[in-house]
Each structure stands twice: as C-alpha cells, then as structure tokens.
C-alpha positions in Angstrom: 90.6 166.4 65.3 93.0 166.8 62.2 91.9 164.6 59.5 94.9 165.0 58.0 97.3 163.7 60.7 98.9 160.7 59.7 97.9 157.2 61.2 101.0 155.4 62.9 99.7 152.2 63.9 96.8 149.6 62.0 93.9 148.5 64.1 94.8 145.8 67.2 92.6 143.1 65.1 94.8 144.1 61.4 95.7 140.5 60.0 99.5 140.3 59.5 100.6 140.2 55.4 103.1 138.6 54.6 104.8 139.5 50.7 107.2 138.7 48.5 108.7 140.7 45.6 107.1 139.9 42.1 107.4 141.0 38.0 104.1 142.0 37.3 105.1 143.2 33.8 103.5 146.4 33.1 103.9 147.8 36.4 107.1 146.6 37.2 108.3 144.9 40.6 106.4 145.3 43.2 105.8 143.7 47.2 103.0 140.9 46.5 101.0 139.8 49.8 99.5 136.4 50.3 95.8 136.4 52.2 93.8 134.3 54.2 90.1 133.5 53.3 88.4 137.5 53.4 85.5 135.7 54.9 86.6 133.0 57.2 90.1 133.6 57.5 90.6 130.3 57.0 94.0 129.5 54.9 92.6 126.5 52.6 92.5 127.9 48.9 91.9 125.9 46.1 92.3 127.7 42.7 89.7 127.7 39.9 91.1 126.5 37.2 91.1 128.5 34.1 90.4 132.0 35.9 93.4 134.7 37.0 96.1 136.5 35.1 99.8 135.7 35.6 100.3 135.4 39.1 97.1 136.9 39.9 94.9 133.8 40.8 91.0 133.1 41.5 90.6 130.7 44.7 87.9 129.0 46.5 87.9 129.2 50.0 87.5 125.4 50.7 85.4 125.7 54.2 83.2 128.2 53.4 83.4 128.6 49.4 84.3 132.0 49.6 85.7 133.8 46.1 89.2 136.0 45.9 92.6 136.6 44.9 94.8 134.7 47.2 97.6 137.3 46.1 97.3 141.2 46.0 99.8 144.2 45.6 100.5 145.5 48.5 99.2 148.7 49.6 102.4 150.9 48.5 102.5 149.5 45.8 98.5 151.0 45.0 99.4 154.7 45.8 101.3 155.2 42.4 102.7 152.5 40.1 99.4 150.5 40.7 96.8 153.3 41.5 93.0 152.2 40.2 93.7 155.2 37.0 96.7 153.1 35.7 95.1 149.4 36.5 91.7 150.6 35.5 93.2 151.7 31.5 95.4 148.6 31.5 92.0 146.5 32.1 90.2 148.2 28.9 93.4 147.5 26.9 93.0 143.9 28.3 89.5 143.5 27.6 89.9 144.9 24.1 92.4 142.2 23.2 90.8 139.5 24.8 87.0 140.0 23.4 87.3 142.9 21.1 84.0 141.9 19.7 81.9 141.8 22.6 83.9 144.7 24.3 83.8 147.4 21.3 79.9 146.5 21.5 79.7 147.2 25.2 81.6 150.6 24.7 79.2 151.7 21.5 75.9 150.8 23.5 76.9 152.4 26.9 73.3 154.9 26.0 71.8 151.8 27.3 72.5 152.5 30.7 70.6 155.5 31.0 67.6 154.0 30.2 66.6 153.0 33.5 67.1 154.9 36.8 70.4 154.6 38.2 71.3 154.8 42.2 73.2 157.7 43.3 75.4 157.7 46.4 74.9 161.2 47.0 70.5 160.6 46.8 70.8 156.6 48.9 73.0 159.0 51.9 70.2 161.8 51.9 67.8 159.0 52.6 69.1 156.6 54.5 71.8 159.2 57.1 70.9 161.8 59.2 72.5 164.7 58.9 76.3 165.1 59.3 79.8 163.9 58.5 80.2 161.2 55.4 83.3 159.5 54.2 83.6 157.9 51.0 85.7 155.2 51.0 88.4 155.1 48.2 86.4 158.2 46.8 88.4 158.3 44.1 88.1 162.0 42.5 85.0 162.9 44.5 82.3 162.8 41.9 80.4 159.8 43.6 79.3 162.3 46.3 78.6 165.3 44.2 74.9 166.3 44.8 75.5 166.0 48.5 72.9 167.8 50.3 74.5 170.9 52.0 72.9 169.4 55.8 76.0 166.3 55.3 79.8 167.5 55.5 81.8 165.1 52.4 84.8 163.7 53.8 87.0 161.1 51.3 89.9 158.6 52.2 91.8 157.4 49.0 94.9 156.0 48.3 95.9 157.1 45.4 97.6 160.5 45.4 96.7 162.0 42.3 93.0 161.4 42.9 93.2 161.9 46.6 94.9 165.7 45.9 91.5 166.0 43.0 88.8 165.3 45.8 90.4 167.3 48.3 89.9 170.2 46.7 86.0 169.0 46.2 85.5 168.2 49.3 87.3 171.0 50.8 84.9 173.2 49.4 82.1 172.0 51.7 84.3 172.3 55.0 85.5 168.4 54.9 88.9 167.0 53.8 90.4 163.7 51.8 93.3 161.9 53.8 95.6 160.1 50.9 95.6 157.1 52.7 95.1 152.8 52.8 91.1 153.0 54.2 92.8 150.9 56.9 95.0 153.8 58.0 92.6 156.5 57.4 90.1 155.7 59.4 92.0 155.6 62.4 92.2 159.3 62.3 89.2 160.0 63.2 87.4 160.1 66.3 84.5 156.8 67.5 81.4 157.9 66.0 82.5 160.8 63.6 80.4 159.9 60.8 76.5 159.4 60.5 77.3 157.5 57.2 79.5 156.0 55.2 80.0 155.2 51.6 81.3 152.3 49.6 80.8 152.5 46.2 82.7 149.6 44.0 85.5 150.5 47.0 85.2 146.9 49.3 85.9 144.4 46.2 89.5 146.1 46.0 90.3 146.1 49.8 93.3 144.1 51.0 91.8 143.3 54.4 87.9 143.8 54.6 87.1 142.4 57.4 89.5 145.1 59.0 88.1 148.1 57.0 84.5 147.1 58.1 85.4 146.8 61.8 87.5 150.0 61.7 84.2 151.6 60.0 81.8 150.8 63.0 83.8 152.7 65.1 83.8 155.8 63.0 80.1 155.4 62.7 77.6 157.0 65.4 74.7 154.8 67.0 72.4 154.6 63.5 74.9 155.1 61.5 74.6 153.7 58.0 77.7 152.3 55.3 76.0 152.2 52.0 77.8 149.3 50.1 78.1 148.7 46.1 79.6 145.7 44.7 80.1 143.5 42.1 77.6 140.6 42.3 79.3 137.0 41.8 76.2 135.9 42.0 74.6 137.1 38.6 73.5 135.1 36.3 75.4 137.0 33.8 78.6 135.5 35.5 77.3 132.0 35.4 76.6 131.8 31.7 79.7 134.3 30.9 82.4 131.8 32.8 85.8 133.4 32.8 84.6 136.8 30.3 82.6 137.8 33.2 82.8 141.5 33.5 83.5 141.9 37.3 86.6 139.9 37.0 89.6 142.0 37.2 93.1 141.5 38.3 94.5 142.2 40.3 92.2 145.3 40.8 88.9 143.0 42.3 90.4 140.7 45.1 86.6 139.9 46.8 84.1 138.4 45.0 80.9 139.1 47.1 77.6 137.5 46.6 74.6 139.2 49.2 75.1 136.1 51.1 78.6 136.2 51.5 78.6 140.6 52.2 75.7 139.5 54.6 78.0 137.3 56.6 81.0 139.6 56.7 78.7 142.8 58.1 76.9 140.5 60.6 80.5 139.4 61.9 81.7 143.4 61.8 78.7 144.3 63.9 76.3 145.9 61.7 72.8 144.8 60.7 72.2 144.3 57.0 69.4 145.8 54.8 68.4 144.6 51.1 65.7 146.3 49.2 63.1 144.5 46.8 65.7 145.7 43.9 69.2 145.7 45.4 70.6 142.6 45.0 68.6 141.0 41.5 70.1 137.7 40.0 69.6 139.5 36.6 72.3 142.5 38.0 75.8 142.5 37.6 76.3 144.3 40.6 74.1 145.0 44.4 73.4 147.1 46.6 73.4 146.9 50.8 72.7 149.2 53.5 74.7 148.4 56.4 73.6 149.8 60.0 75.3 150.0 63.3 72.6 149.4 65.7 
C-alpha cells in the first residue's frame, strides 16, 4: 500500500454538507457548511446566546444537549487560507484584544505549566500500543510524536500543506509518511487494521464530521488497537465560572465541545470501548484525556 495515493471517494456512512459562500473577513470568502448535531445527528440547534464570532455560532443540540458550531469552513477552505498556523495567530490577536489583561498574564506565567508532569503522546502510545504502525491525526508539524520509541513506525495525516510537507520529512525519517489530506480522506488509504494505535491530540474538537473520522479510524485499527484522545473539556469548572472567556472556545477553529460523557457516547457508537484513568478527565482540567480500544 501507497500511503500517498490519493483517496477518491469518502466513507459510504460520510454525512452530506451542504455550504454556502461567506465573508469571513480576515480570511476572505470562503464555502461555509451547515452540520447536524456531531453527537446525535439530530438537526434541532438552539444557539447560546452571547457565545460565537460573526457568523461563527455556539448551539445546543436540543435532544441530547450536545455543544458545537452549527457552521464550519469547509475542508478546502482549511488546507491554506484557513490552515490551524493562520487561525491559530489570528486567535492570540483576538484574545489579546478581547482580555488583554488576563491574556498578557497567561502568556508571562506559561513556567507554570511545567510544574507538574505533563502527558506525552509519544510515552501514553509506548504504553498503551503494541508495537507497530501509528498515525497522528492532524499531526500538525510532527512534534507530538517525537520520542517515538523506534519498535512503532510514525505515520501523520494533516491537512494543511505547509505543516503536512514539515512532518513528512519527520516522519519519513523513521520509514512512515504524512498524507496532506481531510483525516476523512486519508484514512481511506490505508489498509483494515494498519495501525496498532492511533493518536488524537487537540485534533477531534476541529473535525468537520467526527462521527465519520472515528468510524473510518476502527477500521484502520487492528483487533486491540488503541486511539489515544485529547480534548478540550467543556466540562471544567474553569468554563463554568469563565462563561464566554473560557479558553477552549475558538472559532471557528473548535467546532465540538466534548465533555467525557459526551466523547464517551460518540466512541461507544463508533465501536470502541472507552478507558478513563483516576486523572484523565478532572473537573479542575481544562482539558481530558481518553483511551479508546477496538475490542
């Protein structure tokens, strides 16, 4: 197999998108696609009121209470004028402007977050996988599996182009390959049960379609396999006394908002069983952890 063919067709279960052309300002005009309930699928959103950026809205899922953007660039659209690099600098200059107090003291204190131990991708796949083949979805650059232990062979998809070319040549290294690809037509070039693990660092919040990428997934993944998940938790604490300045809000680059019930519920529908560790998911922590297995 060539992971570097390129996918023709979506999976059979791909919701259709349907988009419209919007101004979104800095990044110009761009193909805008409305989504059903990530969760559900149901098509019942209310908006929050007070929460979004132009016509980047926060919704409620009114069956099951699900959090997202009911609107999302579409994919082409995230390659290049909208790739995370751009989004990602035009949210600091955001956040500056909107809290400059509270952000330039975020920026000065950042030693703080070495003062406890922090999870590593590379360390949670040496001891959760068994040896072999690992993607990194939206892996960015690479970094987030440097440290690999030589017995796993890195392989990347990533939609951007100028970070997919970056972790190419990373991963290249180590006899693996990045496809510059939507995860939703990436995965499809690869064989059923390619990959003894997967990882998902601060990748499944962005993704269009989810519930797609996660089905998609346990096909790449052998019997065993594990997808190692990272998220933003909308279930902090810290979002519930920060309201709208919560820090895991960004639009239009965080479309899910997952809490571990809510990530629980998605996996168990895709197929997988779902692990949490005593501190992987803490009220107190802006963000969780999850260790998704394919029985």
């Amino acid at each position: 197999m060539d992971p570097n063919l390129a996918a023709s067709t979506l999976p059979d279960d791909s919701p259709e998108l349907i988009g419209d052309f919007f101004d979104t300002g800095r990044f110009g005009t761009v193909r805008v696609v409305t989504r059903d309930c990530p969760l559900c699928g149901a098509r019942d959103p209310v908006p929050v009121a007070g929460y979004g950026v132009g016509i980047w809205r926060l919704v409620r899922c009114r069956p099951c209470g699900f959090a997202y953007l009911d609107r999302a660039p579409e994919y082409a659209a995230l390659s290049e004028v909208m790739a995370w690099e751009k989004t990602g600098a035009a949210e600091l200059e955001r956040r500056a402007a909107t809290r400059p107090i509270s952000f330039r003291l975020s920026r000065a204190t950042r030693v703080r977050m070495a003062l406890l131990p922090r999870k590593k991708m590379a360390d949670l796949v040496a001891r959760f996988a068994r040896p072999g083949n690992v993607v990194d979805l939206g892996c960015g650059t690479g970094w987030q599996l440097a440290g690999l232990p030589l017995h796993y062979v890195p392989y990347g998809i990533e939609i951007s182009t100028e970070a997919a070319a970056e972790a190419d040549r990373v991963f290249g290294a180590r006899g693996g390959a990045v496809v510059n690809r939507p995860v939703l037509l990436g995965l499809p070039n690869f064989a059923d049960a390619f990959f003894s693990a997967a990882t998902l660092r601060s990748y499944l919040e962005h993704e269009l379609q989810p519930r797609a990428v996660l089905r998609e997934l346990w096909r790449t993944l052998a019997p065993g396999g594990v997808a190692i998940v990272k998220v933003p938790n909308y279930g902090s604490l810290n979002r519930r006394l920060t309201g709208a300045k919560w820090c895991g809000y960004r639009y239009p680059d965080h479309l899910n908002y997952f809490t571990p019930k809510s990530l629980r519920a998605l996996a168990e529908n895709c197929g997988y069983a779902v692990r949490y560790g005593l501190t992987d998911c803490l009220p107190t922590s802006d963000n969780f952890y999850a260790v998704l297995r394919k029985p």
